[in-house]
C-alpha positions in Angstrom: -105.5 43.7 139.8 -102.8 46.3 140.0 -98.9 45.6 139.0 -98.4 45.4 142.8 -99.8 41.9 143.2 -97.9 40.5 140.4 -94.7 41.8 141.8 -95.6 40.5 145.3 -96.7 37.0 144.1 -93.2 36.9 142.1 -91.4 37.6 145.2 -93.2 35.0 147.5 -92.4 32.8 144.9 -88.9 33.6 145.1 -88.7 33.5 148.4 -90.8 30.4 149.5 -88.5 28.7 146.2 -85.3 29.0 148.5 -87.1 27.0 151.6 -89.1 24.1 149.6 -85.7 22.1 148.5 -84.9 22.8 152.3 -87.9 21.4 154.4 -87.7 22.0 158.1 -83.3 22.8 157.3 -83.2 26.1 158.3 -81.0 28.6 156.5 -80.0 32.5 156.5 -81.2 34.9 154.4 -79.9 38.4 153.0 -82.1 40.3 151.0 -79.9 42.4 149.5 -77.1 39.7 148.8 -80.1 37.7 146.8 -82.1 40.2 145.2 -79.9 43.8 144.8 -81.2 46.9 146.6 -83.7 47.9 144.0 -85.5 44.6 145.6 -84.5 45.0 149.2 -87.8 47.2 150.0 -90.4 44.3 148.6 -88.0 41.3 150.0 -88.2 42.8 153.6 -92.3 43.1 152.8 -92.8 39.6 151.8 -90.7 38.5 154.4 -92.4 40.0 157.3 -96.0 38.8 155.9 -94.2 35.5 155.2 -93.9 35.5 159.0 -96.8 37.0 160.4 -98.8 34.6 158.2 -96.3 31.9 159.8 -95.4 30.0 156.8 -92.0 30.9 157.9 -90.2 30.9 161.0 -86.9 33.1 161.8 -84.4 33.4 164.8 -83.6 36.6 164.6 -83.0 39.9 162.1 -79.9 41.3 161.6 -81.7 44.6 160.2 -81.1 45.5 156.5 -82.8 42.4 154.9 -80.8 40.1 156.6 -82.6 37.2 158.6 -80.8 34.3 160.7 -82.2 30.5 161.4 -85.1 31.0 158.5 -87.1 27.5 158.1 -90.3 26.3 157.1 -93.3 26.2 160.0 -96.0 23.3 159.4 -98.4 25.8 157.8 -95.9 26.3 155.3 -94.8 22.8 154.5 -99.1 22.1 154.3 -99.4 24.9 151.9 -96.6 23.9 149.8 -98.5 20.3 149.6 -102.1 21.6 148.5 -103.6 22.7 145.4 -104.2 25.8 144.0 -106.2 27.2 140.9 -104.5 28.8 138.4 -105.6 30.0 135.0 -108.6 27.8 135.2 -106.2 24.3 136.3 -105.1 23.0 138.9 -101.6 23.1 140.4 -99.9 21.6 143.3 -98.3 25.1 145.4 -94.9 23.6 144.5 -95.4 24.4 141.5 -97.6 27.5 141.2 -94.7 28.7 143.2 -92.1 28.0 140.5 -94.1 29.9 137.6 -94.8 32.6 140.1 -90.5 32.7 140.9 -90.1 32.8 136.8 -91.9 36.0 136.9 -94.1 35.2 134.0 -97.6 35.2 134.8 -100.4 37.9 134.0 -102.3 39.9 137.0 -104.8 37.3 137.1 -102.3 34.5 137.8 -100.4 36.2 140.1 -103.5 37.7 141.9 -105.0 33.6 142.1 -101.9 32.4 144.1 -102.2 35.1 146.3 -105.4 34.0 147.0 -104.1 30.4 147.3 -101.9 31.6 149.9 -104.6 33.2 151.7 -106.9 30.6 151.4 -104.6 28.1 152.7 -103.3 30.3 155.2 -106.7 30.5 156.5 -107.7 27.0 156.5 -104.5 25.8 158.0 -105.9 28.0 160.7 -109.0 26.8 161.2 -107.6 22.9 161.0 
């Protein structure tokens, strides 16, 4: 698992940390304002997958890292309610998303909620 995935899966945790407290409330977003420009690059990534994979919803971009009327979709708010394994227990995503945020884990952590994420982005698809 290279050092990419670990510093991916800490900025999805980040970044999905800001919506949970939030719910459906949505709320603006500037990368650059919350994470410096030595982050701005991997915000914007995880941001853009973030909606692609439509966990997250956005009214519009403002360029630069900046993104208006952010908010939770359904898919999100049903992966932030199922579990995930991590390091062999398991963890509701609420919380796998909290140790990912801290920044803390190994490559095999990180690289097992991104898996969650893709698993649960792929079932909430087939449901």
């Amino acid at each position: 698992m290279c050092d990419k995935y670990e510093e991916q899966s800490t900025m999805l945790g980040k970044i999905i940390a800001i919506f949970e407290p939030l719910g459906i409330e949505p709320t603006s977003l500037d990368g650059k304002a919350l994470f410096g420009q030595a982050e701005l690059g991997l915000f914007i990534y995880c941001m853009n997958w973030l909606i692609h994979e439509e966990v997250i919803r956005v009214d519009a971009c403002r360029g630069e890292g900046r993104w208006i009327g952010c908010q939770l979709t359904s898919k999100g708010i049903f992966l932030l309610g199922r579990e995930v394994e991590i390091g062999g227990k398991w963890l509701p995503m609420r919380e796998a998303v909290k140790e990912a945020e801290a920044g803390t884990w190994d490559r095999s952590k990180a690289g097992e909620l991104m898996g969650g994420f893709f698993a649960g982005a792929f079932k909430a698809l087939a449901s």
